[in-house]
C-alpha positions as CSV (number, residue, x, y, z in Angstrom):
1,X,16.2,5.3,-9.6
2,X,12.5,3.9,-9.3
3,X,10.0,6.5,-9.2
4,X,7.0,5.0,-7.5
5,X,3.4,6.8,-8.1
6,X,0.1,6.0,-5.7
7,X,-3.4,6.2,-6.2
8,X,-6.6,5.7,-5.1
9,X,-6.7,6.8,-2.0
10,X,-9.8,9.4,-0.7
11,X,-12.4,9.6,2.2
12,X,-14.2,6.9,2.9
13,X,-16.9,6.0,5.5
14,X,-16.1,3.9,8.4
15,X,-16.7,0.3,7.1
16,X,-16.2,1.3,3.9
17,X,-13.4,0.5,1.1
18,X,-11.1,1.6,-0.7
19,X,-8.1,0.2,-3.3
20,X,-5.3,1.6,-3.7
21,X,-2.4,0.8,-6.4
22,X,1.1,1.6,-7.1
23,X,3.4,1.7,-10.2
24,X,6.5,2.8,-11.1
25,X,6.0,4.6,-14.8
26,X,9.0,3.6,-17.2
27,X,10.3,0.6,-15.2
28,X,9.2,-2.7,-13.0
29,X,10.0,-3.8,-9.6
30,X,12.3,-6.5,-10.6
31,X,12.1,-9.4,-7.9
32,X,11.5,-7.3,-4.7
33,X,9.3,-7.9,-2.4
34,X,6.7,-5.5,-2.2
35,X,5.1,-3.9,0.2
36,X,2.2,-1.1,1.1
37,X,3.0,1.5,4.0
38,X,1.2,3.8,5.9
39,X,2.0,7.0,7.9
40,X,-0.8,8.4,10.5
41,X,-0.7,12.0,11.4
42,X,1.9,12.4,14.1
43,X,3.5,8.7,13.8
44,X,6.4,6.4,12.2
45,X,5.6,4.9,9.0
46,X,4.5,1.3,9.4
47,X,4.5,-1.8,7.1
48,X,0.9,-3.2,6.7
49,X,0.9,-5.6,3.9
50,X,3.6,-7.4,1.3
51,X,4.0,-9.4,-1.7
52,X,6.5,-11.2,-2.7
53,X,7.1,-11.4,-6.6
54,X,5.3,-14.9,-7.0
55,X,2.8,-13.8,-4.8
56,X,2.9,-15.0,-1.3
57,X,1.4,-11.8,0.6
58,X,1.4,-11.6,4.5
59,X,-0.4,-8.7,5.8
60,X,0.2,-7.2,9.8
61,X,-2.0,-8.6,12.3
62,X,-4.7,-5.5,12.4
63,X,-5.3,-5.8,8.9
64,X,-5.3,-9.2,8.4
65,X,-8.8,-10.1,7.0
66,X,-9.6,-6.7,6.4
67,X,-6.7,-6.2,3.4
68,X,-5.6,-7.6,0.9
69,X,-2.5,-7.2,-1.1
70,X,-1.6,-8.2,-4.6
71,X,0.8,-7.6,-7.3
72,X,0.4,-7.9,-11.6
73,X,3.6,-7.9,-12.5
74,X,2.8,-8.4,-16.3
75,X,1.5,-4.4,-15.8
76,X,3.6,-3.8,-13.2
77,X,1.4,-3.1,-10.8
78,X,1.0,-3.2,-7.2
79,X,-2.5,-3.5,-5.0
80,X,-4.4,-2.7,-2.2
81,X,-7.8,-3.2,-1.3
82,X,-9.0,-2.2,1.9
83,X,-12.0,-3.1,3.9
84,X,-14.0,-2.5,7.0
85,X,-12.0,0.6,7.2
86,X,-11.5,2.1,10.5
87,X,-11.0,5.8,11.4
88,X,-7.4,5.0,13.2
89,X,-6.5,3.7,9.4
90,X,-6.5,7.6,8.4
91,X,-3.0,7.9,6.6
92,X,-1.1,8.2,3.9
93,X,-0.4,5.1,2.2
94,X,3.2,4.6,0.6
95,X,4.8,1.4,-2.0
96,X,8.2,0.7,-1.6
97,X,10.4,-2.3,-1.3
98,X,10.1,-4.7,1.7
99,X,12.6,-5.8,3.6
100,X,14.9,-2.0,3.0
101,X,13.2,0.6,1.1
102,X,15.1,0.5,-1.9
103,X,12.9,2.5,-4.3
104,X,12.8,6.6,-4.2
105,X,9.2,7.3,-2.0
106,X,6.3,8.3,-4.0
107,X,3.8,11.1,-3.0
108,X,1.8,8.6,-1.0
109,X,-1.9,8.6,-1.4
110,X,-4.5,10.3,1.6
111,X,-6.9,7.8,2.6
112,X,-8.9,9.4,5.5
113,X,-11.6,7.2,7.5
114,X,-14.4,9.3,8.4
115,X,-16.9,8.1,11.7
């Protein structure tokens, strides 16, 4: 099973950034789609952005312009860099496979927008 670790996340102004990235130590994500998630106090975890493994990313309609998501899979490695961050966009923030979840959840990492 694919262990998958985030980082970067912290508290950040509104209007301010942040990046987050995700890897899974010991393996890759073979061909999947990948995609970032996020899980607001009290709410369902939501998609927000995606990659597929040649790099066509899409990103949901309230981010789009604001993120931006991107994959190195020579190291494996999957980003997210954030922008004009909004309070609402408090969360944790999750990788995982997209369409199906097919990797074990990571941790997540806090990102927490402060006004």
């Amino acid at each position: 099973q694919v262990q998958l670790v985030e980082s970067g996340g912290g508290l950040v102004q509104a209007g301010g950034s942040l990046r987050l990235s995700c890897t899974a130590p010991g393996r890759n994500f073979d061909f999947y789609t990948m995609g970032w998630y996020r899980q607001a106090p009290g709410k369902q975890r939501v998609l927000v952005a995606s990659t597929t493994y040649i790099g066509n990313a899409n990103c949901a309609a309230s981010v789009r312009g604001r993120f931006t998501v991107s994959r190195d899979n020579a190291k494996n490695m999957l980003s997210l860099e954030m922008k004009s961050l909004i309070p609402d966009e408090t969360a944790v923030y999750y990788c995982n496979t997209n369409p199906g979840t097919y990797y074990n959840w990571g941790q997540g990492t806090q990102d927490t927008v402060s006004r």
